[in-house]
DODREN-920495 format. One record per residue (C-alpha): residue in one letter; chain; x, y, z. Coordinates in Angstrom, 2 decimals, always signed. Example, Ala and Ser with C-alpha at 12.3 -4.5 7.8 and 13.67 -1.06 7.14 Angstrom:
<sites>
<site "a", "A", <+12.30, -4.50, +7.80>>,
<site "s", "A", <+13.67, -1.06, +7.14>>,
</sites>
This chain:
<sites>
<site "x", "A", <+24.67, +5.19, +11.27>>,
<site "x", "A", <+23.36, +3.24, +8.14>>,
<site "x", "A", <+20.82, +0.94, +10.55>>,
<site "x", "A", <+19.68, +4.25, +12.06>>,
<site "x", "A", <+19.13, +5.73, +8.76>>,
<site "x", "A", <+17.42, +2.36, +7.67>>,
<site "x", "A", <+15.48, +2.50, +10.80>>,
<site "x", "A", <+14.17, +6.18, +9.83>>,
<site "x", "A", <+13.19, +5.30, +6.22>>,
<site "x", "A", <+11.03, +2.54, +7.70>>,
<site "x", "A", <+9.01, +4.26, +10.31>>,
<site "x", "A", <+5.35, +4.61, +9.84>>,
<site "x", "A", <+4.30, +8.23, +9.36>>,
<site "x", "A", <+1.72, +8.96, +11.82>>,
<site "x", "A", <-2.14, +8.74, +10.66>>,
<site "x", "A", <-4.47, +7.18, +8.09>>,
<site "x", "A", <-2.84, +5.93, +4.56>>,
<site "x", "A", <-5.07, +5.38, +1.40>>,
<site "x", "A", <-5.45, +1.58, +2.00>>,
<site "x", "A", <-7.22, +2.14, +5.35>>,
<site "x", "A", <-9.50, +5.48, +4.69>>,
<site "x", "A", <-10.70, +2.95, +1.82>>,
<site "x", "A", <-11.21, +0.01, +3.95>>,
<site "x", "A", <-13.51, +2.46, +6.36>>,
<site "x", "A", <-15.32, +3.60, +3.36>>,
<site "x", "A", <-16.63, +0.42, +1.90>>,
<site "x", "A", <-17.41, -0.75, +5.57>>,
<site "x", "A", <-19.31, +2.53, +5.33>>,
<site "x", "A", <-21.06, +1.61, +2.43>>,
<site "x", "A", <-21.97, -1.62, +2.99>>,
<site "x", "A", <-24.07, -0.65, +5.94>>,
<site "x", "A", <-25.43, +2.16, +4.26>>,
<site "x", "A", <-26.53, -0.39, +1.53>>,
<site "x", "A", <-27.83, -3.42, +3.83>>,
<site "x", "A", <-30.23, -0.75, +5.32>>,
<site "x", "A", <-31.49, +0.67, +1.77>>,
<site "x", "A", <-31.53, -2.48, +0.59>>,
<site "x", "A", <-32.67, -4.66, +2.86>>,
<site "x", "A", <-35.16, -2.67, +4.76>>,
<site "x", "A", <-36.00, +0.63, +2.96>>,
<site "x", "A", <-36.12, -1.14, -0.72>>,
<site "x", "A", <-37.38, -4.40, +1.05>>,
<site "x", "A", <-40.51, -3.41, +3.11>>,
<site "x", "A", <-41.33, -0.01, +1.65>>,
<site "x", "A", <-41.54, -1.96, -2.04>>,
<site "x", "A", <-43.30, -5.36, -0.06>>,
<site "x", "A", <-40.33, -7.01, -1.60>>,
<site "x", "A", <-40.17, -8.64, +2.38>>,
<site "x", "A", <-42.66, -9.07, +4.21>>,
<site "x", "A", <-42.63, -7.44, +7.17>>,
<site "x", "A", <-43.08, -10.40, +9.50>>,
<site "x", "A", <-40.17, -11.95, +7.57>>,
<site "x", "A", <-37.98, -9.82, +9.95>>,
<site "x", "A", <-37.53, -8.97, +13.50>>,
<site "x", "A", <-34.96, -7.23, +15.71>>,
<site "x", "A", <-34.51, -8.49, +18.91>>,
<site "x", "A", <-37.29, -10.26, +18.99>>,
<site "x", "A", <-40.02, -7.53, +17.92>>,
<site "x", "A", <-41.00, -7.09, +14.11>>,
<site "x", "A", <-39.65, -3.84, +12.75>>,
<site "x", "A", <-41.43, -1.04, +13.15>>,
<site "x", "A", <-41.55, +2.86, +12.14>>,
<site "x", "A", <-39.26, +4.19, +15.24>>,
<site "x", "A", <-36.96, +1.16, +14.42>>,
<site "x", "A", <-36.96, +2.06, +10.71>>,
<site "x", "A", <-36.07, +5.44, +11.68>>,
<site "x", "A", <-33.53, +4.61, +13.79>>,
<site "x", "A", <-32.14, +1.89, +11.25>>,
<site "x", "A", <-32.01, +4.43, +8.54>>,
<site "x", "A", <-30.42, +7.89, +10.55>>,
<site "x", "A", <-27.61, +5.53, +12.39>>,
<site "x", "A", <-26.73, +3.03, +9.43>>,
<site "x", "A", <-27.28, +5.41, +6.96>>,
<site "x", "A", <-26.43, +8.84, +8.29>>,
<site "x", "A", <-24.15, +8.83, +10.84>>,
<site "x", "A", <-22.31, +5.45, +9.58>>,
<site "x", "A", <-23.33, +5.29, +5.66>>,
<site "x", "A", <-22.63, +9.22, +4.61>>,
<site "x", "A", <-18.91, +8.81, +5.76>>,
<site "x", "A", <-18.22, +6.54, +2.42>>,
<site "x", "A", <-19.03, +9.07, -0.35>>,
<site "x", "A", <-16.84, +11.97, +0.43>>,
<site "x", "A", <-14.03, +9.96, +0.40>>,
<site "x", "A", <-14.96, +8.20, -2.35>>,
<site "x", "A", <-14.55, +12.01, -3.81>>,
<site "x", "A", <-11.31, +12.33, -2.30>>,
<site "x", "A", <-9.78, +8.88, -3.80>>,
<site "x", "A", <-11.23, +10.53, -6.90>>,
<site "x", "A", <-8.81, +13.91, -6.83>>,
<site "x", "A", <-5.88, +11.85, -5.26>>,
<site "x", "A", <-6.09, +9.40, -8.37>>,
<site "x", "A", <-5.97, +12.31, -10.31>>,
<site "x", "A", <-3.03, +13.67, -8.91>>,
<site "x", "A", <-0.95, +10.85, -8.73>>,
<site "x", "A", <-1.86, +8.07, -11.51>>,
<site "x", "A", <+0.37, +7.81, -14.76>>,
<site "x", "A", <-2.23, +7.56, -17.06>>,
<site "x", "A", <-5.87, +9.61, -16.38>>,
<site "x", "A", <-6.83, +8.71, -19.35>>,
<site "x", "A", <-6.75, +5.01, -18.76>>,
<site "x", "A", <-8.08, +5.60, -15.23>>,
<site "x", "A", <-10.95, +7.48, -16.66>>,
<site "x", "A", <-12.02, +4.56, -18.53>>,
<site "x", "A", <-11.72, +2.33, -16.01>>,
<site "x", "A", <-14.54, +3.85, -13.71>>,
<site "x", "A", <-16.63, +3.93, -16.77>>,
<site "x", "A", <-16.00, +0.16, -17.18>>,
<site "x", "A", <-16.78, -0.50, -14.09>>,
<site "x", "A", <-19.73, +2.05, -13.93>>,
<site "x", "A", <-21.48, +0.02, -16.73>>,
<site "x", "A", <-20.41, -3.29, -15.11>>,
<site "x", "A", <-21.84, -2.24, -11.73>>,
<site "x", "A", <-25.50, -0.86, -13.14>>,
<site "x", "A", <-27.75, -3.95, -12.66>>,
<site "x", "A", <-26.25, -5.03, -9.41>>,
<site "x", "A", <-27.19, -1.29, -8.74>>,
<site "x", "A", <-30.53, -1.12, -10.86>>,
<site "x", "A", <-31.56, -4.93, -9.02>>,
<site "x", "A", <-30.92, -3.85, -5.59>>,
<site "x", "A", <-32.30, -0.20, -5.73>>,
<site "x", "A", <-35.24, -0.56, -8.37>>,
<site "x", "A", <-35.69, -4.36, -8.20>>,
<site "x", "A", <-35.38, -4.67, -11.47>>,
<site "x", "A", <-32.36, -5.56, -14.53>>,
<site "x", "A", <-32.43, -1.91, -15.68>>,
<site "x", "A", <-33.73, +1.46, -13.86>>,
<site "x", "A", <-33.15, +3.95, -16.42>>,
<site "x", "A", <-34.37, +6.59, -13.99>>,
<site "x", "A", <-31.24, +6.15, -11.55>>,
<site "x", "A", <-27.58, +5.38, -12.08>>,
<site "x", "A", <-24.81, +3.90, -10.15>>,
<site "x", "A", <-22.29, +6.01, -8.01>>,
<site "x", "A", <-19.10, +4.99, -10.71>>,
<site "x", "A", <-20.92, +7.67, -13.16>>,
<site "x", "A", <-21.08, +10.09, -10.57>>,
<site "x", "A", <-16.98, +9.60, -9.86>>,
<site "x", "A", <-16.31, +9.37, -13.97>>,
<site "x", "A", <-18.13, +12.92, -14.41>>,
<site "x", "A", <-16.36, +14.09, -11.82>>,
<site "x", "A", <-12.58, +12.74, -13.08>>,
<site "x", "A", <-13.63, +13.96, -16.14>>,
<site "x", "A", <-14.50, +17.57, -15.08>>,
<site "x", "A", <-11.22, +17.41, -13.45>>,
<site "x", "A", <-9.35, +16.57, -16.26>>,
<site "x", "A", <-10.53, +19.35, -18.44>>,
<site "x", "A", <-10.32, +22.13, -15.51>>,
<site "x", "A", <-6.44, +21.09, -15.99>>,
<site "x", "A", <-6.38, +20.49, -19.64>>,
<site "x", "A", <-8.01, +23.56, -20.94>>,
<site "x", "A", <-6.11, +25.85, -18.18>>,
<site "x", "A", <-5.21, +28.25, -20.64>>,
<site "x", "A", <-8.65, +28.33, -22.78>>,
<site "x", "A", <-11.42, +29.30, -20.17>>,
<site "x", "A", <-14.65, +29.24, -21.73>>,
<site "x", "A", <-14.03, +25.36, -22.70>>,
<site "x", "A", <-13.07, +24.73, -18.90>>,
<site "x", "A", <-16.08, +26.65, -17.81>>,
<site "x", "A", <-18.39, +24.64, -20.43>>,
<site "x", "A", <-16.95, +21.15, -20.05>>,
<site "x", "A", <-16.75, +21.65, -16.42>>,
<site "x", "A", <-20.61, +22.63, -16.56>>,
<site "x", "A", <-21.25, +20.46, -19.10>>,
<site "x", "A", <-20.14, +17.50, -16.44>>,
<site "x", "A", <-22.08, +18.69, -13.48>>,
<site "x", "A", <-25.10, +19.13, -15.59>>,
<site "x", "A", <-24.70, +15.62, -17.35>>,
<site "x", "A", <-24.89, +13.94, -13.60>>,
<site "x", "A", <-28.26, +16.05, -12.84>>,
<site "x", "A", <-29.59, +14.41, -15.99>>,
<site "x", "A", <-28.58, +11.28, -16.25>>,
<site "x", "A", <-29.38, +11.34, -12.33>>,
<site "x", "A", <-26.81, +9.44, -11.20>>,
<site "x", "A", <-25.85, +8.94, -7.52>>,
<site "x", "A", <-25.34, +11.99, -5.84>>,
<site "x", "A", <-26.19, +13.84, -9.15>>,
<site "x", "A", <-24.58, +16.67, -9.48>>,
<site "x", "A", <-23.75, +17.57, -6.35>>,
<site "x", "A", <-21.23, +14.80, -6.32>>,
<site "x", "A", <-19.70, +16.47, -9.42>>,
<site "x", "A", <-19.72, +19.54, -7.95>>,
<site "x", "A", <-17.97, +18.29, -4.51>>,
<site "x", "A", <-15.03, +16.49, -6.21>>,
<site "x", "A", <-14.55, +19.57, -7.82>>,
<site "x", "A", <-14.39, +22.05, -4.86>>,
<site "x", "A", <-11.78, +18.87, -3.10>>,
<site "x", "A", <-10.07, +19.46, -5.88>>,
<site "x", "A", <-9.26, +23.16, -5.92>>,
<site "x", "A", <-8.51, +22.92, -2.18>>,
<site "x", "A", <-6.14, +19.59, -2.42>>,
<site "x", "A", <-3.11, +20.90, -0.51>>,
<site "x", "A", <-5.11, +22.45, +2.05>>,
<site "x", "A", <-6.31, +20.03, +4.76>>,
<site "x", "A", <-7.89, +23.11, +6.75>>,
<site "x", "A", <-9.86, +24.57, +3.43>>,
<site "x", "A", <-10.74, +20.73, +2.89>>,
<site "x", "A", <-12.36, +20.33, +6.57>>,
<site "x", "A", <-14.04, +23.91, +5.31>>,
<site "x", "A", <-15.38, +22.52, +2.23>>,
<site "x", "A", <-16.61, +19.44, +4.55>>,
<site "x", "A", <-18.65, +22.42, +6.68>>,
<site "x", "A", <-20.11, +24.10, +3.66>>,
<site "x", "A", <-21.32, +20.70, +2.21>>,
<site "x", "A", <-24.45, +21.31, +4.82>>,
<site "x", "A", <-26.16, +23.25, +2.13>>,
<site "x", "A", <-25.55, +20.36, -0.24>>,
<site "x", "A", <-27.51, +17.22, -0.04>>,
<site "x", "A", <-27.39, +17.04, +3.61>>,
<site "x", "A", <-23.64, +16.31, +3.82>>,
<site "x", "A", <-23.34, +17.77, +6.49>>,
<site "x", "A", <-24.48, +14.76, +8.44>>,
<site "x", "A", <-21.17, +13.21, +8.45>>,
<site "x", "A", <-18.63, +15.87, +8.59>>,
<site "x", "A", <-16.73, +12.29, +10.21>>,
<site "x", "A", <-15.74, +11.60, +6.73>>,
<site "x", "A", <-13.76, +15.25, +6.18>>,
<site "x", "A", <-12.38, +14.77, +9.76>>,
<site "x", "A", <-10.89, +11.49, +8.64>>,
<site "x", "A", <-9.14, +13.15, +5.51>>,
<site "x", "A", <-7.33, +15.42, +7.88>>,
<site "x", "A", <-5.43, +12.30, +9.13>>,
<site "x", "A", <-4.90, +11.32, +5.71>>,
<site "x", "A", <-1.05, +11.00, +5.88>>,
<site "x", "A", <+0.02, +10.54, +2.11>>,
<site "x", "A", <+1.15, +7.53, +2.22>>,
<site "x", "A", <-0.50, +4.43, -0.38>>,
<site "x", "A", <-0.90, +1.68, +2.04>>,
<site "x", "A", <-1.09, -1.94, -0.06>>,
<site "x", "A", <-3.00, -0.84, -2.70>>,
<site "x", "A", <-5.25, -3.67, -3.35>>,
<site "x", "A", <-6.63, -1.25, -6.14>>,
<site "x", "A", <-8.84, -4.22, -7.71>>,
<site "x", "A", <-10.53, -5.37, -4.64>>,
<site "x", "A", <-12.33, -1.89, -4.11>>,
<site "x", "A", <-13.19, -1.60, -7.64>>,
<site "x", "A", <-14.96, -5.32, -7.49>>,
<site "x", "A", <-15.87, -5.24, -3.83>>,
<site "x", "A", <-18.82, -2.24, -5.12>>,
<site "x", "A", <-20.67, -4.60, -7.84>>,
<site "x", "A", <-20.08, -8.26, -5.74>>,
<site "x", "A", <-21.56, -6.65, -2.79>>,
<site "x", "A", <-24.36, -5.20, -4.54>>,
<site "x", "A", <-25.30, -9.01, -5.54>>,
<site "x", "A", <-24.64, -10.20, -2.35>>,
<site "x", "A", <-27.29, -7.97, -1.05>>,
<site "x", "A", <-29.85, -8.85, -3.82>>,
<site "x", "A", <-29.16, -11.79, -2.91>>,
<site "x", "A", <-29.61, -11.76, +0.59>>,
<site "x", "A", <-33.20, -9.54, +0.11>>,
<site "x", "A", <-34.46, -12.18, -2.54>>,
<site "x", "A", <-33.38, -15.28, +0.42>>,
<site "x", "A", <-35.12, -13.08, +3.34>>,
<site "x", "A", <-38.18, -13.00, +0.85>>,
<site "x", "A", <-38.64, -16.40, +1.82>>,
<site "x", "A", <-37.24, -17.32, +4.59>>,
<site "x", "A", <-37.65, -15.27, +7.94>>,
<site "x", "A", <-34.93, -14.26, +9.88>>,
<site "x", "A", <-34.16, -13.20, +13.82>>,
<site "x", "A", <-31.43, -10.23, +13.86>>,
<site "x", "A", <-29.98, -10.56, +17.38>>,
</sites>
């Protein structure tokens, strides 16, 4: 009876844990970010040449730039950032300290912001656009004073504005929108149905609506951690920023064949 019960306790629950939705998110974003960065940054700011390029043996062209930027972008790269929001409210709920977590997404917002700046704006330091970490620190931070001031509503409704409003200026990623959409996960949290909703009515925001594959995915979410590797997706967004600075400043020079 004690092996059986052993057994039990050891059996996977069924769907996605946190480890894996994460895994599929930064695959997600890395493709979203080799096209931007390669090919919409690249040619459309002559950073590449365009003959420094071809696809199958043809130089890249408008209807291949289309194509490049609705599949690797849309359909694959707007899966990433709605999770992103989601790892955001299950943080929340779950980590000892928010405090301590807050700060660590502004650490590694600040960190992050000329691998960002470099591979979006070519240059050290964009003032005029900031990395995504901002966008998930406003949005913790709304979070932690919709909780905090519970009982005292007009300082929840003005720090929660005050958050949303701060994205839209300081126009970072997603801008306020993102703000705004880790709130609404948030109010719905034990609700995987009114989450998928939230996924629907994100159609009128920033064009969401795209990749509803992303809210689809959180419905498999099955509650369980996975390995953790908490470190790895906090570096892997800055190293792979380089990487793809990198990459554009090599295909500068050197031509490449892709397939």
């Amino acid at each position: 009876m004690e092996a059986q019960s052993n057994l039990l306790e050891k059996k996977k629950v069924w769907g996605l844990n946190q480890t894996q939705l994460k895994f599929i998110a930064i695959l997600s974003m890395l493709v979203d970010h080799l096209v931007y960065g390669i090919f919409e940054v690249g040619l459309y700011q002559n950073i590449i040449s365009a003959s420094n390029i071809t696809i199958g043996g043809s130089y890249v062209t408008s209807a291949m730039m289309e194509k490049l930027e609705f599949f690797g972008r849309i359909v694959i790269g707007r899966i990433a950032f709605p999770l992103f929001c989601f790892f955001i409210v299950q943080g929340f709920m779950h980590t000892k300290n928010r405090m301590k977590y807050a700060l660590r997404l502004l650490i590694f917002a600040f960190i992050s912001e000329v691998p960002f700046d470099l591979v979006s704006s070519n240059v050290i330091f964009d003032p005029n656009y900031q990395n995504v970490f901002f966008t998930l620190f406003l949005g913790l931070a709304a979070l932690i004073i919709i909780e905090k001031f519970a009982n005292q509503p007009l300082i929840r409704i003005i720090g929660t504005i005050a958050c949303i409003f701060a994205a839209k200026y300081l126009r970072t990623d997603y801008d306020m929108f993102g703000v705004m959409l880790i709130i609404l996960m948030y109010f719905v949290r034990f609700n995987k149905f009114q989450n998928l909703m939230v996924g629907m009515s994100t159609r009128y925001f920033y064009g969401f609506y795209y990749q509803m594959t992303a809210f689809a995915l959180m419905y498999l979410y099955n509650g369980e951690r996975g390995k953790g590797l908490k470190y790895f997706f906090y570096a892997f967004y800055p190293v792979h920023l380089l990487l793809i600075y990198f990459l554009r400043m090599y295909i500068a020079s050197n031509p490449i064949a892709i397939f």
